[in-house]
Phi, psi and omega in degrees: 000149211250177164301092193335167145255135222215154173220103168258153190245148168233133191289143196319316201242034152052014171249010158225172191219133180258135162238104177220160211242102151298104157287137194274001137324308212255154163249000186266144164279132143280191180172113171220127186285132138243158167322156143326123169093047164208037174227132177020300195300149160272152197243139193303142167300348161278337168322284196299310178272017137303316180288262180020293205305299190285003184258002192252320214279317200243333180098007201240129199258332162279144190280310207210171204208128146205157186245145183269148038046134179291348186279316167273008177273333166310296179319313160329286166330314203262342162302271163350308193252012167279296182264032173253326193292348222255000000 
């Protein structure tokens, strides 16, 4: 299996992080919202066992996920370059 392609973004006021994962198999985009602290920066050891918890508690290291369909990652594209022209 070859390597996803994969991206994190991290948000303007740095308290969430978008990740997101093409497979290359696949035609859907992924796309997982984290939390604060689940980005580069480093994080307090009680900071880690809060994440521990909840990713053992919900199974999921992420708050919410979605996956796109090609029509809707065209759209999304068509969005993305409506507001870098702007």
């Amino acid at each position: 299996m070859s390597k996803p392609i994969e991206e994190f973004i991290v948000c303007s006021c740095s308290t969430e992080g978008l990740y997101i994962v093409k497979y290359k198999n696949e035609q859907e985009l992924y796309f997982s919202i984290f939390n604060r602290g689940l980005n580069p920066k480093k994080m307090s050891f009680l900071t880690k066992l809060r994440y521990i918890y909840n990713l053992l508690k919900t199974g999921k290291p992420f708050n919410d996920e979605m996956i796109l369909d090609q029509n809707s990652i065209k759209k999304l594209i068509v969005v993305l370059k409506r507001a870098l022209s702007k």
